[in-house]
N, C-alpha and C positions, 0 to 999 in steps of 0.2 A: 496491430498497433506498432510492432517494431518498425513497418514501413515507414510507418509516417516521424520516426523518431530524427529530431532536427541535429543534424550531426555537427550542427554549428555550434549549438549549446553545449555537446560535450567536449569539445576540441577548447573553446573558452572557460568552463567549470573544469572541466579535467574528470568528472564524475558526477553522473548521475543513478538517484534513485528510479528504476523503469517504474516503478507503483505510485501512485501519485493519488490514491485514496489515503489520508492522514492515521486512520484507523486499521488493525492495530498499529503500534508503534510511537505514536505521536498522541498530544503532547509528552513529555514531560515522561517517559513510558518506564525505565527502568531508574533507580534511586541505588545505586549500587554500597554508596556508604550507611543509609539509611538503611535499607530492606524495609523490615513496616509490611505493610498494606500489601507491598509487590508481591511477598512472597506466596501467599496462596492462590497468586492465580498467573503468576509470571516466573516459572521452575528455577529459570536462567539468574533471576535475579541476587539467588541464593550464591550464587558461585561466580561471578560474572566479574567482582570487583577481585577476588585471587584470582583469576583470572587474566588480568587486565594488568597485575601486578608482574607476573609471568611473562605475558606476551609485551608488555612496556617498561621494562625495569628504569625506574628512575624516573619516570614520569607519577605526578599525583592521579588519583582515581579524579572521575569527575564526580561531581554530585550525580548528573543526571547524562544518560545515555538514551537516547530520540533517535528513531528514523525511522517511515514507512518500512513495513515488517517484510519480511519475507528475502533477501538476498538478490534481488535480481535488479544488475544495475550495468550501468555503460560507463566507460572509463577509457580516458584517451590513453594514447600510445605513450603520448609524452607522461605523464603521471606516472603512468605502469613503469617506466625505463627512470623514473627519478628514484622509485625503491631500489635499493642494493641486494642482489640476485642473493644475496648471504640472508637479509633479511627475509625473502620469501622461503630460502631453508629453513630459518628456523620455525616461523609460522606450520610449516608442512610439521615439523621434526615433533614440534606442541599437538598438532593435530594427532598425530600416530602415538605421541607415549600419555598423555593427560590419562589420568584416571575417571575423566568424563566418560560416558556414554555417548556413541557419535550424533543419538540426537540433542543432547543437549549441548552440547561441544558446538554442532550446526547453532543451536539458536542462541547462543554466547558471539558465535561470527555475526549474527543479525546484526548486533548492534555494534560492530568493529567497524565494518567497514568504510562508514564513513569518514571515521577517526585516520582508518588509513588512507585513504586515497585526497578526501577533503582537509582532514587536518582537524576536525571538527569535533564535537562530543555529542552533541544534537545539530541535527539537517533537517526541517520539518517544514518545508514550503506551502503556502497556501494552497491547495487542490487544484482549483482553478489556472491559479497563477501555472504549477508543473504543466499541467494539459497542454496552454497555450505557449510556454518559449517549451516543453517539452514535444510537443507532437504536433502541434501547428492547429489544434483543437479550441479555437478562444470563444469562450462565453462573454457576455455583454460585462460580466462582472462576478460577483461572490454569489450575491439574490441569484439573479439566473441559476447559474450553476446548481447550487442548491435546489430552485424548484426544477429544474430537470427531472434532477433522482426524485425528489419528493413523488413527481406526478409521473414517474416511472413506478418508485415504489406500491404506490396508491394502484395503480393499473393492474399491478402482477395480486397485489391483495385482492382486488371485486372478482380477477378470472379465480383465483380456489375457490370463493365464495359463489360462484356459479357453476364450476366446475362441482361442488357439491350439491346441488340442484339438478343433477345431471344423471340418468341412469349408466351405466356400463357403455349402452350402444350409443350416446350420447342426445338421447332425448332429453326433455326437460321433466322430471316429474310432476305429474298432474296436480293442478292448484297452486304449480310456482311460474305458471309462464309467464303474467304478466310482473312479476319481478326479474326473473330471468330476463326479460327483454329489455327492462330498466336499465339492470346492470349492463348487459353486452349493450346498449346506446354510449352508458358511461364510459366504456371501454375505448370502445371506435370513437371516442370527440376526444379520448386523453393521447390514444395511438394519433390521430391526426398533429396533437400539438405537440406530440413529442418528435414526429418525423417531419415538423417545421422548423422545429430546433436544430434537429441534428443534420437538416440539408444544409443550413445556416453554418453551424460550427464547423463545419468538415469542409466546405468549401475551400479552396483553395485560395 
């Protein structure tokens, strides 16, 4: 995927999120003044708004902290060189003395980065939309996109389902063949329509 990453879009955004599945992280993902809800199943959220206080003195918390999860992102040159190399000391100086634990510490940066680089509190692009000005991937629209994964999802679920029907050496066990052969038909007409898609989207 990095190949195909459109180095046009990040030279004009200044930064980009590489993940462009919404999920985690999007919507609306961390409530850092609220907590609530976040806190049993989102660690960071607990600590994220002192946090934030620390690493942005003088700046207000936001309500809400958004962006495709996980850290991995592109960012131009010029952006990098607009932060003041004092400020990336201190970020480094937080990282090494916080009384966090460096993974939680990590997933406190999850939801920074955007802040730093974009300026922004939430980044949450439509999936579709990142694919195509991100990687040169374009779906006819949202619908498509979506039934993509559906009747990818759908295909990986009937193979367990047959793959459980299946001895060790990989016969079918007796009195399931002609279901088994149902499901692998199912299979081979979803694999077809899915490698019409994706000759289509990848195209150049």
């Amino acid at each position: 995927m990095v190949k195909r990453l459109r180095s046009e879009k990040i030279i004009r955004d200044g930064y980009m999120n590489l993940r462009c599945h919404s999920e985690p992280g999007c919507p609306e993902h961390i409530h850092p003044i609220a907590g609530g809800d976040d806190l049993s199943s989102i660690p960071e959220a607990a600590v994220i708004g002192n946090s934030w206080l620390e690493l942005f003195p003088g700046t207000n918390v936001p309500e809400v902290l958004s962006q495709p999860c996980c850290a991995q992102f592109a960012v131009s040159a010029d952006r990098i060189r607009r932060i003041p190399r004092e400020t990336y000391i201190y970020y480094r100086d937080w990282l090494l003395e916080t009384s966090l634990s460096d993974s939680l510490s990590g997933r406190v940066w999850e939801y920074l980065w955007q802040y730093v680089f974009a300026g922004v509190a939430e980044l949450c692009p439509e999936d579709h939309v990142c694919y195509c000005e991100g990687y040169g991937i374009c779906f006819k629209g949202k619908l498509e996109f979506q039934y993509f994964y559906e009747i990818q999802s759908l295909g990986q679920d009937i193979q367990k389902q047959l793959n459980a029907l299946k001895r060790d050496d990989g016969t079918v066990i007796r009195g399931f063949e002609k279901k088994a052969q149902a499901m692998q038909a199912k299979i081979n007409k979803l694999v077809v329509e899915i490698e019409e898609i994706k000759s289509r989207v990848l195209r150049e």
